[in-house]
C-alpha positions as CSV (number, residue, x, y, z in Angstrom):
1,X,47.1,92.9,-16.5
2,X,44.0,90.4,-17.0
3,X,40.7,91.3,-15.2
4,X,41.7,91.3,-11.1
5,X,40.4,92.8,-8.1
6,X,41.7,96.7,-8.0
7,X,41.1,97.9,-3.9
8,X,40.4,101.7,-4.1
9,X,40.8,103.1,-0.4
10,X,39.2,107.1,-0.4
11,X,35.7,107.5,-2.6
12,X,36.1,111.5,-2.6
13,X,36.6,113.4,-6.2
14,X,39.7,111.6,-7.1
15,X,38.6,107.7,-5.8
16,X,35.0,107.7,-7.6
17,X,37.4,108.6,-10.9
18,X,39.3,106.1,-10.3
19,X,36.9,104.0,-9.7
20,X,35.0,104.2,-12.6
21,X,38.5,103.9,-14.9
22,X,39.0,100.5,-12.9
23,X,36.0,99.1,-13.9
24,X,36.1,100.8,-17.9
25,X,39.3,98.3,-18.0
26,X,37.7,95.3,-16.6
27,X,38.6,95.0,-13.2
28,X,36.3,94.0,-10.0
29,X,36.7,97.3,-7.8
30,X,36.4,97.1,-3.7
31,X,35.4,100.4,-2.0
32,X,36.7,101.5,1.3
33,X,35.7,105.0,2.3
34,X,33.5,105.8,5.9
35,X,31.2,108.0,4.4
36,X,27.2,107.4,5.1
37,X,26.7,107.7,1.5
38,X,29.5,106.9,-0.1
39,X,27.7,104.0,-2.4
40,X,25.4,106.3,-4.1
41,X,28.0,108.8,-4.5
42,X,30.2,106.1,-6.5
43,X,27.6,105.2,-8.5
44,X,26.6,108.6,-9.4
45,X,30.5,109.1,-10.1
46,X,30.8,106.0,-12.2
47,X,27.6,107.2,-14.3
48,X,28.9,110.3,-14.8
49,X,32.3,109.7,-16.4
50,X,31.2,106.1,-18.2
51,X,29.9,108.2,-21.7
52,X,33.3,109.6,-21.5
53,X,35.0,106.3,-21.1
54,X,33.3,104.9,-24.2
55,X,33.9,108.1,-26.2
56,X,38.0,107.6,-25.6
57,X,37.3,103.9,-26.3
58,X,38.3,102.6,-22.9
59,X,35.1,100.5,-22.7
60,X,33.0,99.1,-25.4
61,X,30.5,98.3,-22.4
62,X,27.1,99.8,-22.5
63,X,27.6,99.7,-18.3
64,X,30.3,98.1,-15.9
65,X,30.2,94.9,-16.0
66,X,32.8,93.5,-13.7
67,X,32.0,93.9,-9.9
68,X,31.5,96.5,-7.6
69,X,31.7,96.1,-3.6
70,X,31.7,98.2,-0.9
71,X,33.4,97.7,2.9
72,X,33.5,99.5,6.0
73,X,36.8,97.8,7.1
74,X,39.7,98.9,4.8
75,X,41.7,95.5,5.3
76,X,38.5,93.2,3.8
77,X,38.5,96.0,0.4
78,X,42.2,94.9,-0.1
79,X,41.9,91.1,1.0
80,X,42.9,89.5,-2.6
81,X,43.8,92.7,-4.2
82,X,46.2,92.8,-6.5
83,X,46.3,97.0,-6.8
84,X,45.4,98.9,-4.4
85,X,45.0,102.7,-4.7
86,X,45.1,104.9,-1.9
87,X,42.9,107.8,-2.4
88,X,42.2,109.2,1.1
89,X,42.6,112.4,2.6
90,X,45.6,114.0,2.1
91,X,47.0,114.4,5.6
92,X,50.1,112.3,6.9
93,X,48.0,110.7,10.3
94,X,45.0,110.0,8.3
95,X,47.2,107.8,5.2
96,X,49.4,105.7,8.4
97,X,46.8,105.1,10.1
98,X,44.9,103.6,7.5
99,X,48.6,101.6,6.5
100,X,48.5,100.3,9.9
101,X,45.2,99.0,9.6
102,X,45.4,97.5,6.2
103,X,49.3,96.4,6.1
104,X,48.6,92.6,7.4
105,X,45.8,92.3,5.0
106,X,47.4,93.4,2.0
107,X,49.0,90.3,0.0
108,X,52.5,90.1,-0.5
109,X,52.4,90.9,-4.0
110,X,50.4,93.4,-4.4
111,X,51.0,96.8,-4.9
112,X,50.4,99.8,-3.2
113,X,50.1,102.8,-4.6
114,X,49.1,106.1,-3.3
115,X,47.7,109.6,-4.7
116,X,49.2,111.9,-3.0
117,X,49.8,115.0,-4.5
118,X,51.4,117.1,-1.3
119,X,53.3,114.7,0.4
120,X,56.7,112.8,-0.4
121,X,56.9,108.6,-0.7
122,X,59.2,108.6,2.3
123,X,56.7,110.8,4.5
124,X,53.7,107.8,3.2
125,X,56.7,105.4,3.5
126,X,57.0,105.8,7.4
127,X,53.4,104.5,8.1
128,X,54.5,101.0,7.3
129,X,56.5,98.1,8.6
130,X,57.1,97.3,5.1
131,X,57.0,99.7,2.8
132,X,59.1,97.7,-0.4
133,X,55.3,97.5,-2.3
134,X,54.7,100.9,-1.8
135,X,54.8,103.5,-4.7
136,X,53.4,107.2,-5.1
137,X,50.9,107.3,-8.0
138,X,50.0,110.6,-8.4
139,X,47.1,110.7,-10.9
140,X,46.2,114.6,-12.8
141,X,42.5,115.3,-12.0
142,X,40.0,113.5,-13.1
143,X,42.0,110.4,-13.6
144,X,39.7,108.9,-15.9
145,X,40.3,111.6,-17.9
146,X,43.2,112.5,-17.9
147,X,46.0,110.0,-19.0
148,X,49.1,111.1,-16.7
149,X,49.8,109.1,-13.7
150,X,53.8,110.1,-11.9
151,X,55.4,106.9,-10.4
152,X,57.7,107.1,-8.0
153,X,60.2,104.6,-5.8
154,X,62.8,104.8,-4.3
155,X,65.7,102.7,-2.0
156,X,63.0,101.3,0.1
157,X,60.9,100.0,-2.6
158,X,61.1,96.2,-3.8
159,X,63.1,95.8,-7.3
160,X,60.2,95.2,-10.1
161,X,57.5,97.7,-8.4
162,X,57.8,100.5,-10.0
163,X,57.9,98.8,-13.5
164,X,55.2,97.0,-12.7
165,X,52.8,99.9,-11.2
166,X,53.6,101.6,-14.5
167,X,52.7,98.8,-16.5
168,X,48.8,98.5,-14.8
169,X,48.6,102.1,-15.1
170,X,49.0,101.8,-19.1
171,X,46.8,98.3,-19.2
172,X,43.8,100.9,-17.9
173,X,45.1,103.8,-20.3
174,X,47.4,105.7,-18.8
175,X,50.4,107.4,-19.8
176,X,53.0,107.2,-17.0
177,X,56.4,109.1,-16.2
178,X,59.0,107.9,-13.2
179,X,59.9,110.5,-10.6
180,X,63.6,109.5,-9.8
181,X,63.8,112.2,-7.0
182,X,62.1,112.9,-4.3
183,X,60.4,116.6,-4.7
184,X,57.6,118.3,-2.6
185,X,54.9,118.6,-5.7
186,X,56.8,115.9,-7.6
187,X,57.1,117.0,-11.4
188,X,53.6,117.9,-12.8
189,X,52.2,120.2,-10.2
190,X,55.9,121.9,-10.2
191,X,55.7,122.6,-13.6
192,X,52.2,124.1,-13.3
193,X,53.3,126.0,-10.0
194,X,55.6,127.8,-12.0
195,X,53.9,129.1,-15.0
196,X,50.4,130.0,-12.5
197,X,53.5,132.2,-10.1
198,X,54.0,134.2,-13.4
199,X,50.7,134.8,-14.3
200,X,49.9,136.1,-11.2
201,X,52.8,138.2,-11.0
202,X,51.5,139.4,-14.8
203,X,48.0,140.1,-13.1
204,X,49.4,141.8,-9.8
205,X,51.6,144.3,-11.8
206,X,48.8,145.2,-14.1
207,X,49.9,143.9,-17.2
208,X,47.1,141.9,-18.1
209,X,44.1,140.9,-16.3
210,X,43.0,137.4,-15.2
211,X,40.8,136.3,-18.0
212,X,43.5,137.3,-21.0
213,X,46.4,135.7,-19.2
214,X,44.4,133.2,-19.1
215,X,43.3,133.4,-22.8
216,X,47.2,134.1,-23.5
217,X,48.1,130.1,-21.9
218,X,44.4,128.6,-23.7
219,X,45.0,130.7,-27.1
220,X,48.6,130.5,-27.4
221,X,51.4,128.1,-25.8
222,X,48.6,126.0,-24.0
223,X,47.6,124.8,-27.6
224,X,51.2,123.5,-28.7
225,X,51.7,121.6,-24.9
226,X,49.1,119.3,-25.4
227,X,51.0,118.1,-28.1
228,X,54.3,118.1,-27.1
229,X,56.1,119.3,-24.0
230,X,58.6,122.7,-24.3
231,X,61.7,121.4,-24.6
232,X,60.5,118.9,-27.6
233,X,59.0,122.4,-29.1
234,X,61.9,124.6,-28.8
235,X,64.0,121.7,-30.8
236,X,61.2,122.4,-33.5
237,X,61.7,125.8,-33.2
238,X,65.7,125.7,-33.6
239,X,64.5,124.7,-37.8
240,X,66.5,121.7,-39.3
241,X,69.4,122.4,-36.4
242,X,67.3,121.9,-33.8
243,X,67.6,122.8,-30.3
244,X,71.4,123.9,-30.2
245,X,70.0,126.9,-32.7
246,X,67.3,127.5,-30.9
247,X,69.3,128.2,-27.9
248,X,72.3,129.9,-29.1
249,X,69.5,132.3,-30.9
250,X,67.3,132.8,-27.9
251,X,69.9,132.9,-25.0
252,X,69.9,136.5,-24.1
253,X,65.9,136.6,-24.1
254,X,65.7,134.2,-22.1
255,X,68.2,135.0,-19.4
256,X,66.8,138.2,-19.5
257,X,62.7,136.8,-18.9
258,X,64.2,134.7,-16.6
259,X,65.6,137.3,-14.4
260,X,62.4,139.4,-14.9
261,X,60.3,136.7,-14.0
262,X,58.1,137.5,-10.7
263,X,57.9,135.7,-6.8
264,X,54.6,136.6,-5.6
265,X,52.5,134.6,-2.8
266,X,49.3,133.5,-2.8
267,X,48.2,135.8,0.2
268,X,45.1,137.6,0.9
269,X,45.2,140.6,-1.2
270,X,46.3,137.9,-4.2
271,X,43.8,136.0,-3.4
272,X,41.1,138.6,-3.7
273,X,42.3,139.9,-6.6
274,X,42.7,136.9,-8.5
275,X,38.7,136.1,-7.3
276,X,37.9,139.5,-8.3
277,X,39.3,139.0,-11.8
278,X,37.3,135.8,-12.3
279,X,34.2,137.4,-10.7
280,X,35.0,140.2,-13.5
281,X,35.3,137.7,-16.4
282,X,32.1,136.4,-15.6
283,X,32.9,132.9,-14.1
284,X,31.7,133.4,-10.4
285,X,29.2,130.3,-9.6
286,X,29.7,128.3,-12.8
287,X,32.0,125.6,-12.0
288,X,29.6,122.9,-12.9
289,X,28.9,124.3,-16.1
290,X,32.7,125.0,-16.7
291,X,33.2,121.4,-15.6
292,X,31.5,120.4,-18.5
293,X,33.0,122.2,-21.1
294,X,36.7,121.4,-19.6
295,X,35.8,117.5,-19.9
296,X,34.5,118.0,-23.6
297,X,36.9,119.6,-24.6
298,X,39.7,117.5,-22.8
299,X,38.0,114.5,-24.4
300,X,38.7,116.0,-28.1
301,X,42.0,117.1,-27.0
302,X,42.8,113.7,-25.8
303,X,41.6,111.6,-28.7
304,X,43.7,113.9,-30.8
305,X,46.6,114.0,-29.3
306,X,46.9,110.6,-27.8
307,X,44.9,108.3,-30.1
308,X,47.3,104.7,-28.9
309,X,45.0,105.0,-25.5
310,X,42.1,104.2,-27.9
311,X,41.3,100.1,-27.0
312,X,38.8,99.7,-29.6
């Protein structure tokens, strides 16, 4: 998509990221958020993640250089917007009533598309009158950072969308996947779900604590995911037959883990010990600094592992 205007409704964590990917790929950005001092936290947002923007190569630009504006009235930020992402609290009554506002402003061929991690398309789907420009697109935090965006439709969305959300999200560097089912958490967050259930189960039974399961994902099978997902991997693993070795090799083990495999909840004696065990690793009050070292590291990660997002 040539340079447009890109509406960005919700300036919190996820927005300002956003945001500053928007204008990295060339494209005027309008700001709807309520907050008193939601300008200044934008622009602190955009400065921020800009030297990580040029170090992927997703802007050659010293500083943005397409435009910035801010409203206090959601329907002027999407007046003339071709994209609009919707990045505001995630709570049902807060998302329709911002639809309801912004619905008879929004142009008839834009697209809407919203963050939302928690809810389902057809819960966002009921704040409109017409939701067929409507998709979920459900960024991984930070989204200038990260490159995976899921997009979903579904019956109620317009013929075209979907394809054509997905092909925005990879003109700004993205790597997209299409959600063809409706699931609460969607695909990415599922996936994640599950492997974070296990490790607490590992951690509440006593087989390892906090910081080495940890260092067990980070050292170990955390490593060969950044490069290619587990099913890809296990093929690798089958040798020159591939995956059908690999599984009539490993089917006992892994019936066997699987019915081993943990169901804990994240209550409040969890809780405390999973606080406890990052207290006792020596993480308490360092999530700035940790920040920082996750986004370094992501960055090298990233421009390994997915050099075709490079622009320049």
């Amino acid at each position: 998509m040539s340079r447009s205007r890109v509406a960005v409704l919700g300036a919190g964590l996820i927005g300002r990221s956003w945001t500053a990917l928007f204008l990295a790929a060339g494209h005027d950005v309008a700001i709807y958020d309520p907050a008193d001092n939601v300008e200044d936290l934008v622009r602190e947002g955009i400065d921020s993640a800009w030297p990580m923007l040029q170090r992927l190569g997703l802007t050659t630009e010293e500083r943005p250089t397409a435009t910035l504006t801010f409203y206090a009235d959601p329907s002027k930020a999407v007046k003339g917007a071709a994209f609009i992402q919707e990045s505001v609290p995630e709570r049902i009554g807060i998302k329709r009533a911002l639809y309801a506002l912004i619905e008879p402003a929004v142009a008839s061929d834009a697209i809407v598309a919203s963050s939302a991690s928690g809810l389902t398309l057809s819960e966002l789907q009921s704040g409109w009158q017409d939701a067929s420009r409507l998709v979920l697109g459900h960024p991984f935090n930070p989204p200038h950072l990260i490159p995976l965006v899921e997009v979903m439709g579904n019956e109620r969305t317009a013929p075209g969308v979907v394809d054509t959300a997905r092909a925005f999200y990879e003109s700004v560097g993205k790597v997209t996947i299409e959600v063809k089912r409706e699931m609460p958490g969607h695909v990415a967050n599922r996936l994640q779900a599950a492997l974070w259930r296990e490790a607490i189960h590992l951690v509440n039974e006593g087989v390892a604590s906090v910081a080495d399961v940890d260092t067990a994902i980070a050292s170990g099978p955390g490593l060969r995911w950044a490069v290619m997902g587990p099913t890809t991997l296990f093929h690798l693993g089958g040798d020159e037959e591939g995956l059908q070795t690999f599984c009539d090799r490993y089917t006992d083990s892994f019936n066997r883990w699987w019915d081993d495999l943990g169901d804990p909840r994240l209550d409040a004696e969890t809780t405390e010990r999973l606080v406890q065990g990052v207290a006792d690793a020596g993480l308490a009050g360092r999530v700035d600094e940790l920040s920082e070292v996750r986004d370094e590291r992501l960055a090298e990660v990233i421009a390994a592992t997915h050099p075709r997002l490079r622009r320049t």
